[in-house]
N, C-alpha and C positions, 0 to 999 in steps of 0.2 A: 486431342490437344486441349480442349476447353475441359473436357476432365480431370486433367492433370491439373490446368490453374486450379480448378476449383478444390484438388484436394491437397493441393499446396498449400490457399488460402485457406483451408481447413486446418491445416497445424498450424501455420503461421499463427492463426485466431486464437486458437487453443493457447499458444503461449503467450500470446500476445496480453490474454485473460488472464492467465496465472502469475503474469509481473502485472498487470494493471492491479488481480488482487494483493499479493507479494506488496508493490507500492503504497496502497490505502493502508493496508498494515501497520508498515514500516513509519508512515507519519503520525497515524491514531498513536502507536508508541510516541512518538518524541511532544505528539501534542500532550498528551495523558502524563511522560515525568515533567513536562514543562508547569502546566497544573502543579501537578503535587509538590516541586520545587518552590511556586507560589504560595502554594500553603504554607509549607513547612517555614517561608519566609516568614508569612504572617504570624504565625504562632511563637516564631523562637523571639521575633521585634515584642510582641506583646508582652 
């Protein structure tokens, strides 16, 4: 019984990680064109 939670809570974990990484990802992109959207602003106003 307790070994089954725990290798339950084992995959759970596992993807649990792999959308937590997936997630960081996904925002570094929208920070990252947000950025160079900034830029691009600055440079074409200049």
């Amino acid at each position: 019984m307790i070994c089954d939670k725990i290798n339950l809570f084992d995959k759970y974990y596992i993807f649990d990680l792999f959308g937590f990484i997936m997630f960081n990802l996904f925002i570094e992109t929208i920070i990252y064109y947000k950025i160079i959207n900034i830029i691009m602003i600055i440079l074409i106003n200049k």
